[in-house]
C-alpha positions in Angstrom: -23.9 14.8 6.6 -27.0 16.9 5.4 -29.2 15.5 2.6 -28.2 18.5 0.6 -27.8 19.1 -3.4 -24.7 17.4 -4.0 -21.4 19.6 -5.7 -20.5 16.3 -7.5 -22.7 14.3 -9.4 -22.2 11.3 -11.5 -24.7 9.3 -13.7 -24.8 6.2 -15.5 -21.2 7.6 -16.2 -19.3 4.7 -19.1 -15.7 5.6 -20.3 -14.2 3.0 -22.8 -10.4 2.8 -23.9 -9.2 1.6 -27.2 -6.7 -0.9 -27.3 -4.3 -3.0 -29.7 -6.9 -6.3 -28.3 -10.0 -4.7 -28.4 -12.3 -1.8 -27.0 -11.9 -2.2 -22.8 -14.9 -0.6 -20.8 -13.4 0.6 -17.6 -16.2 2.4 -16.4 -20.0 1.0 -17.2 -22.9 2.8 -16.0 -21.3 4.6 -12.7 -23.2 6.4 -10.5 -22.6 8.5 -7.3 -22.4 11.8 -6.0 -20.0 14.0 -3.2 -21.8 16.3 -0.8 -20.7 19.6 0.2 -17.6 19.1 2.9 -17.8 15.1 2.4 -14.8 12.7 1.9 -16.1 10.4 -0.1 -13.7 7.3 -0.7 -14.0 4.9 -3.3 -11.9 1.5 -2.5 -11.5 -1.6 -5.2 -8.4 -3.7 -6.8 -6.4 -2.3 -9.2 -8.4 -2.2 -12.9 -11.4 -1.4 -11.3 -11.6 2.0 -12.6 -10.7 3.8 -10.1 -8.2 6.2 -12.0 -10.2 6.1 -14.8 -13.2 7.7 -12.7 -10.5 10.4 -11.0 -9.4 11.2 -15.1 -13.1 11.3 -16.4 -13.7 14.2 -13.7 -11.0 16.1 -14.3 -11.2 16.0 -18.2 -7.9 14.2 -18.7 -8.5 11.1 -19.8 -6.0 9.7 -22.4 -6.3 9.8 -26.2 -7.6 6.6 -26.7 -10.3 6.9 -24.0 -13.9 8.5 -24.3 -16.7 9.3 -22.0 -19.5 7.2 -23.9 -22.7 7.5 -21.9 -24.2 9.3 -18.3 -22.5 13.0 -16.9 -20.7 14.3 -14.6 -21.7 17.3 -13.2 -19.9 19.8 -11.0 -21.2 22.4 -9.0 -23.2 23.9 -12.0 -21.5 22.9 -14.8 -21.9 19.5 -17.0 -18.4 18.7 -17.8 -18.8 15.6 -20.0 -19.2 17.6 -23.4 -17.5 20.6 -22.0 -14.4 22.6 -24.3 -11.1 22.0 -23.6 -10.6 26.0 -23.2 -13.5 26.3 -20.8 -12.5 23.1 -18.7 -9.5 24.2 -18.1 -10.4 27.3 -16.8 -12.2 25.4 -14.0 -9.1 22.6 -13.6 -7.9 24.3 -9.9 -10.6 26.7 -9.4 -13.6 23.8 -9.4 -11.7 21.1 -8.5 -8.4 19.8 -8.2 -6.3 17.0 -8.2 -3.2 15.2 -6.0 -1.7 12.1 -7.5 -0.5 9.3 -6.4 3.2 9.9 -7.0 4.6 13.7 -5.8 7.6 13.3 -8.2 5.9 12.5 -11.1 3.8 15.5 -10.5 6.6 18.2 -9.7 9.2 20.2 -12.1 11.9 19.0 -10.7 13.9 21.7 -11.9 12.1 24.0 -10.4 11.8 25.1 -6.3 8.7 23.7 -4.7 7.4 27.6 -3.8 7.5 29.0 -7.6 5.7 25.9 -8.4 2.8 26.4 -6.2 3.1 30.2 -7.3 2.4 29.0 -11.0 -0.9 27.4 -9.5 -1.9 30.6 -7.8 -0.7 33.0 -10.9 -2.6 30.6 -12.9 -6.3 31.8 -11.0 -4.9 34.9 -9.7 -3.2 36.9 -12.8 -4.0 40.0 -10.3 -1.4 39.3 -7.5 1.6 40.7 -7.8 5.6 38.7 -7.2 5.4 39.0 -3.6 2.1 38.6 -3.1 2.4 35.4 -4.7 5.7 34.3 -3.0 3.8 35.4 0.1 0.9 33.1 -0.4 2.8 30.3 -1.4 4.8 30.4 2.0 1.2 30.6 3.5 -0.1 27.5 1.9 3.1 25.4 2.7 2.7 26.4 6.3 -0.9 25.3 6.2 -0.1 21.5 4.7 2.0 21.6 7.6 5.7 22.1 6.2 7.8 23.3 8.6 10.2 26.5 7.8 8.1 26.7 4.9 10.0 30.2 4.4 13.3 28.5 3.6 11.9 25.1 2.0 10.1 27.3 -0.9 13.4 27.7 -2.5 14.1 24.3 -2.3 13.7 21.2 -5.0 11.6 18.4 -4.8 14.6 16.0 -4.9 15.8 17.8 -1.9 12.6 17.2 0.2 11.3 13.5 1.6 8.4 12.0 0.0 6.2 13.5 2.7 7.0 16.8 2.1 6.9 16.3 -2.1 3.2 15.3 -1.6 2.3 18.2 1.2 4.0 20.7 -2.0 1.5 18.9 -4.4 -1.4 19.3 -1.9 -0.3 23.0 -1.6 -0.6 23.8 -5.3 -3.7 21.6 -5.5 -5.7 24.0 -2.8 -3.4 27.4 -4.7 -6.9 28.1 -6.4 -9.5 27.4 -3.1 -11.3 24.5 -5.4 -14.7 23.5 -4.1 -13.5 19.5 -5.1 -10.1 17.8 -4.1 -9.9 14.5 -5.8 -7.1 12.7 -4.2 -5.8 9.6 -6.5 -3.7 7.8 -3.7 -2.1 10.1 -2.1 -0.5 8.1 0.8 0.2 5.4 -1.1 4.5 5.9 -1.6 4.4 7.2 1.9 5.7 5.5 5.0 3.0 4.6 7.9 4.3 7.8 10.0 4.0 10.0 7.3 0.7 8.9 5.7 -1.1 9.3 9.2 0.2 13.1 9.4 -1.0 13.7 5.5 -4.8 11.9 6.5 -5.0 14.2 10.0 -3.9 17.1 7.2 -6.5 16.2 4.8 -9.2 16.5 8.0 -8.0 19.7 9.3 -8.3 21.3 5.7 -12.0 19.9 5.1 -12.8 21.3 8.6 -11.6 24.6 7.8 -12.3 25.7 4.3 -15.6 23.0 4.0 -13.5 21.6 0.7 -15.1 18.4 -0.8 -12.7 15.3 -1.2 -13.2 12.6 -3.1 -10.7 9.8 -2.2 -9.3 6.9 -4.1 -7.5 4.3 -2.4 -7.2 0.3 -2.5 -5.9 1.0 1.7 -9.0 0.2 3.6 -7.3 1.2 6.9 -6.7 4.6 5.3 -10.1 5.1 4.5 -11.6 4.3 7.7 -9.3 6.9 9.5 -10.6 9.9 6.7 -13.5 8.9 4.8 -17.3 10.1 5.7 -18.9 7.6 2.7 -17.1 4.3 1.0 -17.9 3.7 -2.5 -16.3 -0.2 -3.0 -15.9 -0.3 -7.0 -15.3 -3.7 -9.0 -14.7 -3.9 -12.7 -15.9 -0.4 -13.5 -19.0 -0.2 -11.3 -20.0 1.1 -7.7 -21.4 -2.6 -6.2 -22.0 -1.3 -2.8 -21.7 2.5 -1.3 -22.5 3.8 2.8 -21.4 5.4 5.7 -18.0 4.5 6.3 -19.0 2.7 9.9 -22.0 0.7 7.4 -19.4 -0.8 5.4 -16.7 -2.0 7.7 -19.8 -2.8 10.6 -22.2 -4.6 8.1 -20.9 -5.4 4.5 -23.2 -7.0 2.4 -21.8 -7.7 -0.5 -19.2 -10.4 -1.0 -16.6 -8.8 -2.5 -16.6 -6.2 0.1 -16.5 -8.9 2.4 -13.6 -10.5 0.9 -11.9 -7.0 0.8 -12.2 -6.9 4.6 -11.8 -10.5 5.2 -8.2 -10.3 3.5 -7.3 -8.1 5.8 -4.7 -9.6 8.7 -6.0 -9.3 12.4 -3.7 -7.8 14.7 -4.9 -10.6 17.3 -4.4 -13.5 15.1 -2.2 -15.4 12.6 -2.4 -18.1 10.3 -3.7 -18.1 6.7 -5.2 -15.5 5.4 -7.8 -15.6 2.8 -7.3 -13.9 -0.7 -10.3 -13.0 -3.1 -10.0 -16.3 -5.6 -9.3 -15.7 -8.9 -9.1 -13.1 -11.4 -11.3 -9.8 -12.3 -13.6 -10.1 -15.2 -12.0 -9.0 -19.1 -13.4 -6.1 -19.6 -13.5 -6.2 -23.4 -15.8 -9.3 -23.6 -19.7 -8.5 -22.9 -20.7 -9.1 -19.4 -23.9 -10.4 -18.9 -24.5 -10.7 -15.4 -23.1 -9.3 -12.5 -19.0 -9.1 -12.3 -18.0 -10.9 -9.7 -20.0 -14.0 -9.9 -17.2 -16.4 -11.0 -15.2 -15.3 -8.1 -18.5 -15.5 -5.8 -18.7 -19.0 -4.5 -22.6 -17.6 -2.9 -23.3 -16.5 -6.3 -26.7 -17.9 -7.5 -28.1 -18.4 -10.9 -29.5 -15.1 -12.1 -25.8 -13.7 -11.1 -24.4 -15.3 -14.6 -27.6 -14.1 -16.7 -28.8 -10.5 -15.2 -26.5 -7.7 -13.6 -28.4 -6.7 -10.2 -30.0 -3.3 -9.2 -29.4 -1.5 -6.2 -31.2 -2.9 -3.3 -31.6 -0.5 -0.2 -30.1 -2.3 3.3 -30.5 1.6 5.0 -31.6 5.3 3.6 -27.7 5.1 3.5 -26.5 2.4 2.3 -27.1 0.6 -1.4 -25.6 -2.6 -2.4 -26.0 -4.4 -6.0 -26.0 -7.8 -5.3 -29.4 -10.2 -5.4 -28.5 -11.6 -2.2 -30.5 -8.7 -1.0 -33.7 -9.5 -3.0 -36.1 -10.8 -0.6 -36.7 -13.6 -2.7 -33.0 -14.7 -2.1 -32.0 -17.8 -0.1 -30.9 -15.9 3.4 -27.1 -17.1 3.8 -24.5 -16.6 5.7 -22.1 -13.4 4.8 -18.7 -14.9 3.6 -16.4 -13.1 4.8 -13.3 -15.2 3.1 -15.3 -15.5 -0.5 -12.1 -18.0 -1.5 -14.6 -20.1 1.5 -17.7 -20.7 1.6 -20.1 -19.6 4.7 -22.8 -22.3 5.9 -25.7 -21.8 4.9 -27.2 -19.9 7.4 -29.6 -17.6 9.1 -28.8 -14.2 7.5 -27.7 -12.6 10.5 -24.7 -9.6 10.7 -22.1 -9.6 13.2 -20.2 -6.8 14.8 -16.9 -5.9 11.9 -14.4 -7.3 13.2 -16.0 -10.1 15.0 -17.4 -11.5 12.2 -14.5 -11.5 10.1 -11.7 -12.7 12.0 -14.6 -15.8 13.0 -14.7 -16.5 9.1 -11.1 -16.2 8.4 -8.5 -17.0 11.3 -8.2 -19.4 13.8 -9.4 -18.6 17.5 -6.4 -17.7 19.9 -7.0 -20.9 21.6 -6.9 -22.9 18.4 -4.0 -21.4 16.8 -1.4 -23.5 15.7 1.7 -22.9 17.1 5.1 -22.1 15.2 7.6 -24.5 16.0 10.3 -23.3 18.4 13.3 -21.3 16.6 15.0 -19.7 19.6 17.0 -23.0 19.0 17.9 -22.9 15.6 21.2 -22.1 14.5 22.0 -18.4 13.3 21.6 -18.4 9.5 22.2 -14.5 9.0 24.7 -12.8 11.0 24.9 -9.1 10.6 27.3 -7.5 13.4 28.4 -3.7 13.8 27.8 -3.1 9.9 28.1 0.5 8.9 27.5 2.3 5.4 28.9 5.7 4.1 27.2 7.4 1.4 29.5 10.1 0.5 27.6 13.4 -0.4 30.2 15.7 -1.5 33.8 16.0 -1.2 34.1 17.1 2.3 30.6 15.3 3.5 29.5 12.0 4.1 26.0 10.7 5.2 25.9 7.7 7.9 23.1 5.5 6.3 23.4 2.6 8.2 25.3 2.9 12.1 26.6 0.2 13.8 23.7 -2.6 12.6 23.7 -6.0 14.4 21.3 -8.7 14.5 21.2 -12.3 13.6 17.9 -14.4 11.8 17.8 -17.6 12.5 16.8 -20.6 10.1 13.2 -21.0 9.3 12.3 -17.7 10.8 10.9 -14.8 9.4 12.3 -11.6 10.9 10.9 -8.1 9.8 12.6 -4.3 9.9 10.2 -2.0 9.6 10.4 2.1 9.9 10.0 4.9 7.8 11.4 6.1 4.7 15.4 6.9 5.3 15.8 4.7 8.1 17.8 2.6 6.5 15.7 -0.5 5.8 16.6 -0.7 2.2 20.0 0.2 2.7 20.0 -3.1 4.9 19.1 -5.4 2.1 21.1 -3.7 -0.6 24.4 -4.1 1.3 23.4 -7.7 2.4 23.3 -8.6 -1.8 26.6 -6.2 -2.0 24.3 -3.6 -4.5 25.7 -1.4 -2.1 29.9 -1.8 -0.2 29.6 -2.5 3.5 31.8 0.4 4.7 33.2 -1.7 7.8 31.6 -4.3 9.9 30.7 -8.3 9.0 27.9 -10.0 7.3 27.9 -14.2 7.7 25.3 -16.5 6.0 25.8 -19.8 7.3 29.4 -19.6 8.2 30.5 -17.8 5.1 31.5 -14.2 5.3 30.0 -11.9 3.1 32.3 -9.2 3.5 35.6 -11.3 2.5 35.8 -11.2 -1.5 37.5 -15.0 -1.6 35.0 -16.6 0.3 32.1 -14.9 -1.4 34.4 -16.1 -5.0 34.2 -19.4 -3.7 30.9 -20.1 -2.6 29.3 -17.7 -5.5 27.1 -20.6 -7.5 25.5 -21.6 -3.7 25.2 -17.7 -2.7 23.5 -17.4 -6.0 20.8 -19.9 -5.5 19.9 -19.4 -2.3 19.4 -15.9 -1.3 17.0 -13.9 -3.3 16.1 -10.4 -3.6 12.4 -8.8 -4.4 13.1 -5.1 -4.8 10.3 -2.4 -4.1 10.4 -0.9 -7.8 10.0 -3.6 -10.0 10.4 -1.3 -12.9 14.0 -0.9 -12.5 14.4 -5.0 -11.4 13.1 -6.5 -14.0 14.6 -6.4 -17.7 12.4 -4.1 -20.1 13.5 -6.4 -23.1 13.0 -10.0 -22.0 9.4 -11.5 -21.7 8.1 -12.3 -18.8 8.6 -16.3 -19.1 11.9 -15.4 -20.0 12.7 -13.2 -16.7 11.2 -16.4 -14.1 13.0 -18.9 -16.1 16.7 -17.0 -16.2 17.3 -18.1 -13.0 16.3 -21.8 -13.4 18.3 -22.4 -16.9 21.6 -21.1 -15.0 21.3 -23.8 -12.1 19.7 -26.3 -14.5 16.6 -26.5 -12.1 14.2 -28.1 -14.8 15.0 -31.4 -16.9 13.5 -30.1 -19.9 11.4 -27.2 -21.9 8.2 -29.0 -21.1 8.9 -29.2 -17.3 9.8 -26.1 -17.4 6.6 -24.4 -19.1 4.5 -26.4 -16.6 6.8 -25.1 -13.6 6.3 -21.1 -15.1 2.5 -21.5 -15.4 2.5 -23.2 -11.6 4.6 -20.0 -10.3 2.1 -17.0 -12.5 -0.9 -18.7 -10.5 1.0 -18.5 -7.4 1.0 -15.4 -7.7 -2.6 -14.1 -8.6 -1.3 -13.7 -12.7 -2.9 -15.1 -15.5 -0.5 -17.2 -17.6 -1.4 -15.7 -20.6 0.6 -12.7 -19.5 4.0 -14.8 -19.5 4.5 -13.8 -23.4 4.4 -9.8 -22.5 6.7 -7.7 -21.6 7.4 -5.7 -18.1 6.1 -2.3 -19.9 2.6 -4.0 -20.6 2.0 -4.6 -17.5 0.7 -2.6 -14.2 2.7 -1.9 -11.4 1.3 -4.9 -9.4 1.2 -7.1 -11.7 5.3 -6.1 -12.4 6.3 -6.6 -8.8 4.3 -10.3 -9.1 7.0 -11.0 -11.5 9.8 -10.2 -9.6 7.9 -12.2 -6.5 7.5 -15.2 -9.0 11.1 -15.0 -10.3 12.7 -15.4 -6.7 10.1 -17.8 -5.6 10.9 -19.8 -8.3 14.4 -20.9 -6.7 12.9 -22.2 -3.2 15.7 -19.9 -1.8 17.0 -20.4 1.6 17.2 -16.9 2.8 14.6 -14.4 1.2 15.1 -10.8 1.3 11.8 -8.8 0.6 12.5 -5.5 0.5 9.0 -3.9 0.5 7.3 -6.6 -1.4 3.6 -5.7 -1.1 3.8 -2.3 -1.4 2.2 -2.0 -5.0 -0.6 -4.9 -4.5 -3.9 -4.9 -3.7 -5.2 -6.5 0.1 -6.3 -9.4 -1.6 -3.1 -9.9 -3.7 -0.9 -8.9 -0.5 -2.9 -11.7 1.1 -1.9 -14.1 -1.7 1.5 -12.9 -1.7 1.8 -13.6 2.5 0.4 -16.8 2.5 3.2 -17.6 -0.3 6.1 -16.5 2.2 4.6 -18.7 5.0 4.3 -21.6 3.2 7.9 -20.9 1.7 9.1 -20.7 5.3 6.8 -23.9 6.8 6.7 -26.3 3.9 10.7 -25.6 2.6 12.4 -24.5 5.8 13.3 -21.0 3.8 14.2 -17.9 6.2 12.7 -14.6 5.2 14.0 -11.0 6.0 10.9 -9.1 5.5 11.1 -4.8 4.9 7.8 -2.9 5.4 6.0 -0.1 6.7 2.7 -2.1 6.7 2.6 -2.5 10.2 -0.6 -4.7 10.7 0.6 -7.0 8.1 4.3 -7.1 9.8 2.7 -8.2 13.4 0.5 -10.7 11.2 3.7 -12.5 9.5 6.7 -12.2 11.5 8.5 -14.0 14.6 10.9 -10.8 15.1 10.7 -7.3 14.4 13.5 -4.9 14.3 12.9 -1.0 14.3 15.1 1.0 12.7 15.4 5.1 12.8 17.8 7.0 11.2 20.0 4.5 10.4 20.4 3.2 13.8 18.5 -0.2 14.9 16.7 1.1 18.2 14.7 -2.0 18.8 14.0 -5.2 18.5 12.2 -8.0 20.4 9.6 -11.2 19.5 6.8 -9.5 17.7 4.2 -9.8 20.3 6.9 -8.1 22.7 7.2 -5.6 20.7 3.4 -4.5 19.5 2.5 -5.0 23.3 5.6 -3.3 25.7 7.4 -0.9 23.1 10.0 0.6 25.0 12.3 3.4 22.9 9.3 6.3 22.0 10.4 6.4 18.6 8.9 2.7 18.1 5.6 4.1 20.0 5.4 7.3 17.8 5.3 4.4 15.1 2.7 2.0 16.3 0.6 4.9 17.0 0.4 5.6 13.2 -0.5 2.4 12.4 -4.0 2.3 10.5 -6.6 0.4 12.2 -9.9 -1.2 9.6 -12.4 0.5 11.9 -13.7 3.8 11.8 -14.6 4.1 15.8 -11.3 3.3 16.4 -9.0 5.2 14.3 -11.3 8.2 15.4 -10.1 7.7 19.3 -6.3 7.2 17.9 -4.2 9.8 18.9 -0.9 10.1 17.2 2.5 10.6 19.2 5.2 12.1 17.2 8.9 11.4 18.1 11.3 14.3 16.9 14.8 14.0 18.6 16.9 16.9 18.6 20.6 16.5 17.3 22.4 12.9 16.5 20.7 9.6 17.6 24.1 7.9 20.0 23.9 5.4 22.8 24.2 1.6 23.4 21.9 -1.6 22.0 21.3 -3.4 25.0 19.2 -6.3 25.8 16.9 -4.9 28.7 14.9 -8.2 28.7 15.5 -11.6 27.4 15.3 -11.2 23.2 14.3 -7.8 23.6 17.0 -5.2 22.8 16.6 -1.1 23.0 19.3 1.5 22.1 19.6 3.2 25.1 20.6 6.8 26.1 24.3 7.5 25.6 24.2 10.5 28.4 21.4 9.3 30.9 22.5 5.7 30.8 19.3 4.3 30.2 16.2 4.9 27.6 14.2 7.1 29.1 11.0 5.2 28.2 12.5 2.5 30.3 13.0 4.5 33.2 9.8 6.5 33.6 7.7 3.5 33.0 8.8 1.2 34.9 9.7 -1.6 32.3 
């Protein structure tokens, strides 16, 4: 990018939020600026004030916050003192803004086209009704929506999650702003999906020069898209370069521990979360953040917050490890580990990293062999009807088979409507199983009397973590109260104090403070809810887990946390996991088997390193090709394979190779990825 005057600028930017415990400061003395055409992204865990920033930009922060020092200026305007009625006449025009859930943004009353009209009446009072309709049609063909002519009319509940949040990027570019701030976009969306929306986001900036600034906590999203990273921790930029700086040569720990949590795609083992818990941002900090999480902190990090020191003309990072003066050490990559003290000198990314915080290939230790274990989950020809109308029925699930055996942990992954969900759902009964037969260890799920039975030993040992722990968990019971409702109905602790001891044990666990055991679900954040519901069926050692998209809403440092959980579950208690997911790098990372699953149908499924390695049905290609890789040089040579069958998926699951099973063609008799390869 040119050194060039830059259309965003923020300075020594603080925003503060009133609360019932105190006055929090979410964002202290911020500084950083976006450059014309740049996609500048700004990464951190979640309460580091990465919302807050997106808000204080767009003039929509909530009542009981305030901009309290610094200024943001856009293009030519200061916007920090600026009147509501002039601020909004720039909201669309200046810049504009895509959140991070496409239904929570859309009327959904309304069709998808009038509401991107509304943006463009909004700028454009001149254009008449067709005009508008017209231009509308124009921008949904541009996001890449395809009959955008007849999908106009339609409502966001009729449309995938993919094609909600290309409608909210259509309205969001209605008024040609200079500034797109993107709040996690890709987020909700499914790996397939989220790689289209990034490649989107590219081809816009390259043809209308648009500046993005974008907020994620997905660091293999940002080194796909972004020109710049900004990493923020507890309301301050700590360290900001090029985005090939930051994942090549990180300098400051917490960026290193970002990265280091990160799983390899060439190893497994344990993987090393950020220790303990971000700073309260009410109480006076008097030194830099992150020191009591910093195991290479040194003195003056607990007494003085440190400046900016230059590593390039490019790249800043606050952190006295940079002084000259400092003791040169090693980087720690894992910060939960500390590096020998060591010459300071940088490795190449990945190198580094996966040194620090996995075993080498050759010393890996090896999973014990399950091939021989007993079946423990049976699932054979299971089907599910979801009946649409009267006359209409829609096949969710098709003729599902597989079987997990005990002590293994065996993964479906695929993207959104394939029929993963559905899976678990009628494996608990949430949903009927239309026809087919479900067995756990020799009972049959499908036969009322047998479930009647065995019901008090079903109960205990399969658990369910659902992906939206808002609707899982009970708004009216505390959370001490939702872990321990489990354990009082089996009697699982002798008494109160036992008990107490056992809920504190299970919050840590988990990466939450005890302290938050006397709130309720509504008082706390998304990740810290689905912690809860993690920590509620951990809390009953099950026997078969069923984790239906469990680290969805968590930070790569809590995911990290939460992983290293399900393997010990599995190693030290003999526990068998059925793991959902779209993260694909954390799927290879944790499982023994991996199913794919496409429209309802299961199309593949072999050992894990089968399956990365030789995919054989294109559909499960298409999908690893999506999958986001933590370095910028190599998501830039990706190329992304798309797999659009025309008409009904039909043909047979067949083992082509031992453990590895394909659903091949019904018409040619074979898979034609099979065939023309050779496998």
């Amino acid at each position: 990018m040119t050194e060039e005057q830059p259309i965003l600028k923020i300075e020594h930017l603080s925003v503060d939020i009133r609360s019932e415990t105190g006055t929090v400061h979410a964002v202290r003395d911020l500084s950083l600026s976006v450059r014309q055409g740049e996609i500048l992204a700004v990464v951190g865990e979640s309460g580091s004030g990465k919302s807050i920033l997106c808000r204080s930009i767009m003039g929509l922060l909530p009542r009981t916050a305030s901009v309290t020092g610094g200024s943001i200026q856009a293009g030519s305007y200061e916007i920090t003192a600026m009147p509501e009625r002039k601020l909004c006449g720039l909201r669309g025009k200046l810049f504009s803004m895509v959140f991070q859930d496409p239904m929570m943004s859309m009327d959904p009353t309304m069709p998808v086209g009038r509401q991107i009209g509304e943006a463009l009446r909004c700028h454009h009072p001149e254009l008449t009704g067709d005009q508008v309709r017209k231009r509308a049609v124009e921008l949904m063909e541009l996001v890449g929506i395809p009959e955008a002519e007849t999908r106009c009319r339609m409502h966001p509940w009729n449309l995938s999650g993919g094609m909600r949040q290309r409608c909210v990027l259509a309205a969001a570019l209605a008024s040609e702003p200079e500034i797109l701030i993107a709040d996690e976009p890709t987020t909700a969306l499914d790996v397939t999906v989220q790689a289209q929306i990034l490649d989107l986001m590219l081809k816009i900036r390259e043809q209308t020069g648009i500046s993005i600034l974008f907020v994620t906590h997905d660091l293999g999203v940002v080194a796909k898209i972004a020109d710049r990273v900004a990493v923020m921790y507890a309301g301050k930029v700590i360290e900001i370069g090029e985005s090939s700086e930051i994942y090549h040569d990180p300098r400051h720990p917490y960026t290193c521990g970002l990265l280091g949590a990160l799983p390899s795609n060439a190893h497994q083992g344990h993987l090393h979360p950020i220790l303990g818990f971000p700073p309260n941002l009410i109480d006076p900090i008097p030194g830099d953040a992150f020191a009591p999480r910093n195991p290479q902190a040194l003195g003056i990090d607990y007494v003085q917050a440190p400046p900016f020191f230059p590593v390039s003309p490019t790249h800043q990072v606050a952190s006295w490890l940079e002084d000259p003066r400092a003791p040169k050490l090693m980087p720690a990559f894992s910060p939960g580990h500390r590096g020998a003290e060591q010459p300071h000198v940088h490795k190449p990314p990945m190198e580094a990293i996966l040194e620090k915080n996995h075993e080498k290939p050759e010393e890996r230790q090896k999973p014990p062999e399950k091939e021989a274990a007993e079946p423990l989950l049976c699932v054979s020809h299971m089907n599910h009807l979801f009946p649409m109308s009267r006359n209409h029925v829609l096949h969710a699930l098709t003729d599902v088979s597989f079987q997990i055996r005990q002590g293994e942990i065996f993964s479906l992954v695929g993207e959104s409507g394939s029929g993963k969900s559905t899976v678990a759902k009628c494996l608990m009964h949430i949903y009927p199983i239309t026809s087919g037969q479900v067995t756990y260890d020799g009972v049959d799920l499908t036969d009322p009397a047998a479930v009647r039975a065995h019901r008090s030993r079903i109960q205990q040992e399969i658990q369910l973590i659902l992906q939206d722990s808002s609707s899982a968990l009970n708004q009216r019971m505390k959370v001490k109260d939702i872990i321990a409702e489990p354990l009082k109905i089996h009697h699982r602790c002798k008494n109160r104090r036992e008990r107490n001891r056992y809920l504190t044990e299970m919050m840590e666990a988990v990466g939450l403070e005890p302290e938050l055991l006397n709130r309720y679900p509504s008082q706390l954040s998304g990740g810290q809810r689905q912690r809860v519901s993690i920590a509620r069926a951990f809390a009953m050692k099950p026997r078969l887990l069923i984790a239906d998209e469990p680290l969805a809403a968590l930070d790569v440092s809590v995911q990290a946390q939460i992983v290293n959980l399900f393997r010990h579950l599995v190693r030290e208690h003999g526990s068998t996991l059925l793991f959902i997911a779209h993260d694909l790098s954390m799927v290879r990372f944790l499982s023994d088997r991996v199913g794919v699953m496409y429209r309802g149908h299961l199309v593949e499924l072999a050992d894990t390193e089968e399956l990365y390695r030789n995919p054989l049905h294109p559909y499960t290609r298409a999908l690893l090709s999506a999958m986001p890789v933590p370095d910028p040089e190599a998501e830039r040579r990706k190329k992304l394979e798309v797999y659009r069958p025309q008409g009904p998926l039909s043909g047979t699951f067949t083992e082509v190779c031992p453990g590895h099973f394909v659903l091949l063609d019904a018409a040619k008799g074979q898979n034609p990825a099979v065939g023309n390869e050779g496998n």
